[in-house]
TIKOLLUM-894204 format. One record per residue (C-alpha): z, x, y. Coordinates in nm, 3 decimals. Layout:
! residues N
ZAKOL         w         u         v
ZAKOL         Z         X         Y
...
***
This chain:
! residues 190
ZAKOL         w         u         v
ZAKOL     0.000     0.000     0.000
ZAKOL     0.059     0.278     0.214
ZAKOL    -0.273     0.423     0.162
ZAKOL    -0.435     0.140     0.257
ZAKOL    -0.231     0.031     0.585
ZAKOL    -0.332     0.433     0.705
ZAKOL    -0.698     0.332     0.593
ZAKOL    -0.730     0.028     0.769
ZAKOL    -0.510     0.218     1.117
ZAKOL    -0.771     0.449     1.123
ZAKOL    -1.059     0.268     1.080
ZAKOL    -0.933    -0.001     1.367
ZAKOL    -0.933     0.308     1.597
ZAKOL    -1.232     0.481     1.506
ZAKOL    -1.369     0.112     1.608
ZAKOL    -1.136     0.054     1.896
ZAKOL    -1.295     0.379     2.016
ZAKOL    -1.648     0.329     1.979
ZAKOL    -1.614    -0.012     2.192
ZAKOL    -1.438     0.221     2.489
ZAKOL    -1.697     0.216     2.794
ZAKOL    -1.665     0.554     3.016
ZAKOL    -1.914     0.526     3.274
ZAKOL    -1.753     0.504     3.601
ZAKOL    -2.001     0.368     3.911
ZAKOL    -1.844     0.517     4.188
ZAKOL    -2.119     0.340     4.419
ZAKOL    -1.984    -0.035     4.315
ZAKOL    -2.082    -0.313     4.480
ZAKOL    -2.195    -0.200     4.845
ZAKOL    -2.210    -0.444     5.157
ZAKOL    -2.407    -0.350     5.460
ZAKOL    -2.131    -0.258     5.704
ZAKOL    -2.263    -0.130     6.088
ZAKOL    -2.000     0.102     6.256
ZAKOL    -2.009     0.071     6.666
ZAKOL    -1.923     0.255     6.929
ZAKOL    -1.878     0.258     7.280
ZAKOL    -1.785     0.276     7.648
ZAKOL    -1.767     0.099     7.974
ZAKOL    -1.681     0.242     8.236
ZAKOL    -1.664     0.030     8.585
ZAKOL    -1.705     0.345     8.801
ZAKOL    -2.054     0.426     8.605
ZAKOL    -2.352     0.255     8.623
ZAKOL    -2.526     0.338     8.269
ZAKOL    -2.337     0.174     7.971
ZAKOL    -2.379     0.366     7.628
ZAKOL    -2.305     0.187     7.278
ZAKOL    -2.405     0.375     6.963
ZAKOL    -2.514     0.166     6.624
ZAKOL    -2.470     0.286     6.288
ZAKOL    -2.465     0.198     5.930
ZAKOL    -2.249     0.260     5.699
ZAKOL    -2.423     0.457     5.428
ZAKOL    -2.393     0.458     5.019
ZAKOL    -2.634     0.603     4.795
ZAKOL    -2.675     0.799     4.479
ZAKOL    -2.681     1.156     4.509
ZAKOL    -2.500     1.426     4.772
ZAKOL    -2.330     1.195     5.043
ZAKOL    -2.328     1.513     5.265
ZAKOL    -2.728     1.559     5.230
ZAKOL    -2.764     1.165     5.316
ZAKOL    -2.549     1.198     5.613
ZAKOL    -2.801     1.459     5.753
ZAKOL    -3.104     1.201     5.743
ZAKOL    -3.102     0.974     6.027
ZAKOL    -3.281     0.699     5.877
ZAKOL    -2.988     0.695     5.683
ZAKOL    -2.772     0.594     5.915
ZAKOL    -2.992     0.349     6.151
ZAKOL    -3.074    -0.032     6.132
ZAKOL    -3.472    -0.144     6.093
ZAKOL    -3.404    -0.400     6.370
ZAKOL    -3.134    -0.417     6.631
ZAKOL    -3.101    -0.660     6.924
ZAKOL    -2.807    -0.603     7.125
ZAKOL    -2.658    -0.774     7.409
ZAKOL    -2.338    -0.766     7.647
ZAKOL    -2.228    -1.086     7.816
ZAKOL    -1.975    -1.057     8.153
ZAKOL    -1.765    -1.357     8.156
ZAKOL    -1.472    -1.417     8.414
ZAKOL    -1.211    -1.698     8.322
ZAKOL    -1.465    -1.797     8.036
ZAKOL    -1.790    -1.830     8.269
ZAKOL    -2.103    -1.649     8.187
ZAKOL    -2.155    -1.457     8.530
ZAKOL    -2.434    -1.183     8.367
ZAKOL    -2.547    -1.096     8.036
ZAKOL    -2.776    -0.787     7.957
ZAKOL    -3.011    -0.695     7.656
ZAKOL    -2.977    -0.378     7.551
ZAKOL    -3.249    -0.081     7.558
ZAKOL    -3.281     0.154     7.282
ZAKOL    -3.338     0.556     7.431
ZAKOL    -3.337     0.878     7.188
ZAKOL    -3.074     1.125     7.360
ZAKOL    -3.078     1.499     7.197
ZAKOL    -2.812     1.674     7.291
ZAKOL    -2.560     1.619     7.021
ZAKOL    -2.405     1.905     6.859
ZAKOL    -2.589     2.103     6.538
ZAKOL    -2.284     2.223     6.399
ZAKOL    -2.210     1.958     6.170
ZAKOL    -2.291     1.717     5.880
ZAKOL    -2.456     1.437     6.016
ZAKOL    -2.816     1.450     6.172
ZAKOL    -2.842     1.608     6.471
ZAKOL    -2.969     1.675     6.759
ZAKOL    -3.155     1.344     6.800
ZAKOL    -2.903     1.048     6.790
ZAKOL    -2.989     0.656     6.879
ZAKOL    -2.826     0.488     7.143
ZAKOL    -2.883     0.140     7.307
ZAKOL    -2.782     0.142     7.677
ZAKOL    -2.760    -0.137     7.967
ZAKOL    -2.753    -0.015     8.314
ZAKOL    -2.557    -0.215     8.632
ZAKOL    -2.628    -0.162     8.984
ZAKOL    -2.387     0.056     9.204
ZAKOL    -2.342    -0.230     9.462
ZAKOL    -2.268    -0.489     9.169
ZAKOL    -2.080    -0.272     8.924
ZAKOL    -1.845    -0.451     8.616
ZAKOL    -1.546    -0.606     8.694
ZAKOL    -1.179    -0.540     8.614
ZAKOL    -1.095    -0.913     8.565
ZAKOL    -1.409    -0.964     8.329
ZAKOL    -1.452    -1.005     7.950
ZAKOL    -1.758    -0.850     7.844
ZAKOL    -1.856    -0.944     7.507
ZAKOL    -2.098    -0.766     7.264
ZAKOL    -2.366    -0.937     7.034
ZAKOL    -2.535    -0.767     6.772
ZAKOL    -2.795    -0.922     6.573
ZAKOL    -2.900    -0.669     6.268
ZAKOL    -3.233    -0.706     6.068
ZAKOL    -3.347    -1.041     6.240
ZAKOL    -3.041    -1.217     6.183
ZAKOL    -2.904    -1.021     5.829
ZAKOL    -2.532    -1.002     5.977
ZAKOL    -2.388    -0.987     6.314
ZAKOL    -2.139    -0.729     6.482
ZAKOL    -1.950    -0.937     6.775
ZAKOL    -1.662    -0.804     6.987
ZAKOL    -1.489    -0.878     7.372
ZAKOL    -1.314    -0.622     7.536
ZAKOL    -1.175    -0.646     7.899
ZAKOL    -1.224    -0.317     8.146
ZAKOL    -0.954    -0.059     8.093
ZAKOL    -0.778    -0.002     8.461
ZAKOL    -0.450     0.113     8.635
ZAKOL    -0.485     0.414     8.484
ZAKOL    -0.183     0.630     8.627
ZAKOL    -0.091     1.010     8.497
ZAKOL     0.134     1.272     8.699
ZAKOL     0.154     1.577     8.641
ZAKOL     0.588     1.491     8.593
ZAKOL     0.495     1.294     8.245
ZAKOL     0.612     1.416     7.935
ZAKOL     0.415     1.649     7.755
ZAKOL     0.439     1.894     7.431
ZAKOL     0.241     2.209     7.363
ZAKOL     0.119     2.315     7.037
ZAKOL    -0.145     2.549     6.840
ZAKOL    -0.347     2.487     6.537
ZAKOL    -0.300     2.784     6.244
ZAKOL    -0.638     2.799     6.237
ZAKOL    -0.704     2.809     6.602
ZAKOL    -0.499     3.011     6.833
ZAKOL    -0.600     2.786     7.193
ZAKOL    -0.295     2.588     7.315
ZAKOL    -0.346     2.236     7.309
ZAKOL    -0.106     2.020     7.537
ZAKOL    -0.050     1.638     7.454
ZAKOL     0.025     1.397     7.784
ZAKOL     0.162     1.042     7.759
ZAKOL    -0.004     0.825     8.031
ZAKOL     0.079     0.475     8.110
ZAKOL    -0.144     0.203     8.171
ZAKOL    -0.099    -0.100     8.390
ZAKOL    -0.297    -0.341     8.147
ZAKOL    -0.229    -0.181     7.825
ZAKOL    -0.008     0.040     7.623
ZAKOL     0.024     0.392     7.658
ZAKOL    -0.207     0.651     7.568
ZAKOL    -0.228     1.027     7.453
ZAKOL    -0.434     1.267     7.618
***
């Protein structure tokens, strides 16, 4: 009885086993996903927001971050909105421009990057009691980016804040961190 209870244990995991699936997809299920950046700034007059994709693909992720089509949409229509109390006062549609000074040292593409860009007049620049809102339509409708942001201002730093100095190991510059406070916001580092 004995020799057949060890027969039959080792046959169940020889099976047990053979049923065992390994492969791993490390790529899984992927969903288009646009990353967005960007800055308005009242006492400019050209407006900057950057459009990317977030990229998955099989192979080297390092050698797909260096191809720009990689990282771009086919079709992007993007659009800002300036609303006070809730009231459209002026809306802009983006313009895409090539700019090619970004840095070679690095993974992704370079020096080329995509940016879309609105410009506003000096006399008639945006508004510190606004709400500008951004609209992104991807691939003719595919999935939209939306966000609302209100303009940063109040910004107050003296030279009496608190501050801490520090070096990297691997860098021997002194870096020094400043606390400034904000009238509309929290407090940031610098």
């Amino acid at each position: 009885m004995k020799k057949y209870f060890s027969a039959l244990l080792i046959l169940t995991s020889i099976l047990a086993l053979q049923s065992c699936k390994e492969d791993i997809d490390l790529i899984g299920e992927f969903e288009e996903t646009a990353i967005v950046y960007g800055i308005l700034d009242k006492a400019d007059s050209v407006h900057m927001i950057k459009v990317n994709r977030a990229f998955i693909g099989p192979g080297n992720s390092i050698e797909i971050a260096g191809i720009p089509d990689s990282n771009y949409f086919d079709n992007v229509l993007v659009t800002v909105e300036e609303r006070v109390q809730g009231v459209l006062q002026r809306s802009w549609t983006l313009m895409d421009t090539l700019i090619d000074n970004k840095d070679e040292n690095g993974i992704f593409y370079a020096p080329e990057q995509l940016l879309y860009y609105f410009e506003t007049p000096p006399s008639s620049p945006l508004l510190d009691d606004a709400v500008y809102r951004l609209n992104i339509d991807i691939n003719n409708g595919q999935f939209e980016v939306t966000g609302e942001t209100g303009i940063v201002s109040g910004l107050l730093s003296s030279m009496t804040s608190q501050s801490s100095r520090f070096q990297f190991a691997t860098n021997p510059s002194e870096f020094r961190v400043t606390s400034i406070g904000v009238t509309s916001g929290n407090s940031y580092l610098v």
